[in-house]
C-alpha positions in Angstrom: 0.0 0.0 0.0 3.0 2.4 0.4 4.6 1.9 -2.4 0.7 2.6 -4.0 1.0 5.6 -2.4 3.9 6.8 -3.4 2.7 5.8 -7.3 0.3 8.1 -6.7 1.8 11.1 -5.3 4.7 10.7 -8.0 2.0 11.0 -10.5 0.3 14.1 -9.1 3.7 15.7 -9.2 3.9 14.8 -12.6 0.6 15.9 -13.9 1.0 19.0 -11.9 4.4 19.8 -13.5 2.4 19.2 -17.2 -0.1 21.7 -15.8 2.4 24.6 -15.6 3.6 23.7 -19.0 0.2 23.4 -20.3 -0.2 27.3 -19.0 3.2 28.4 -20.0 2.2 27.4 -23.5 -1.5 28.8 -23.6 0.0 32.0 -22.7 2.5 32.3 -25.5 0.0 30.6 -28.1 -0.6 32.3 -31.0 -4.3 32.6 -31.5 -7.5 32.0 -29.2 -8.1 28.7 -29.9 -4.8 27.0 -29.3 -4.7 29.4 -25.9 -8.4 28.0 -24.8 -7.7 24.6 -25.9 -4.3 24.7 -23.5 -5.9 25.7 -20.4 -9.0 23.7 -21.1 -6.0 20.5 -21.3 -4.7 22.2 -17.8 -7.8 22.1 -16.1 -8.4 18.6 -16.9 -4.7 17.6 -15.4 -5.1 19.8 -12.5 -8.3 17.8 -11.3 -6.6 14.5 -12.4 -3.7 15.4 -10.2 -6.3 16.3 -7.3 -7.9 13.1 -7.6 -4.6 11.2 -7.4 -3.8 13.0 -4.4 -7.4 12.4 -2.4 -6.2 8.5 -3.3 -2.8 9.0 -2.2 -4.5 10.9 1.2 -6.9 8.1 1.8 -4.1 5.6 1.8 -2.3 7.4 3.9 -5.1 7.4 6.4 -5.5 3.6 6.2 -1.8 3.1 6.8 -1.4 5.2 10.2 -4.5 4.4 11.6 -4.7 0.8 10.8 -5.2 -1.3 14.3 -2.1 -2.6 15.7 -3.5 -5.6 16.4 -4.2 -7.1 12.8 -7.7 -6.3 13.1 -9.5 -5.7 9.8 -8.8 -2.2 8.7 -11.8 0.1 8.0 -11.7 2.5 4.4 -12.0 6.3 5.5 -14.1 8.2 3.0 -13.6 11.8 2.0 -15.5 13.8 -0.6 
């Protein structure tokens, strides 16, 4: 589940870092469209990248507050 984790907070980064390119770009595009089309492409990433780090969170909830025990670990749910 760590190493899950780690997937997934590796591949926010990622899409966050193709985010700010996305922008850079849509701000020296040449016309309208391309510039709209960029940041439409950004927006998309950027809620990807949010997602992937909800999942990553979640995990990260399971992991420290699993029982010590080796009781059966219960899913914590966040909107």
């Amino acid at each position: 589940m760590e190493r899950l984790r780690k997937v997934l907070m590796a591949s926010a980064f990622n899409e966050t870092c193709v985010v700010q390119v996305l922008r850079e770009a849509a701000l020296k595009a040449g016309t309208a469209d391309t510039a709209s089309a960029l940041m439409a492409a950004a927006q998309l990433l950027e809620h990807d990248a949010e997602a992937l780090l909800h999942a990553a969170h979640r995990i990260d909830l399971v992991l420290h507050h699993a029982p010590a025990e080796g009781g059966t670990i219960s899913w914590v749910v966040m909107d």
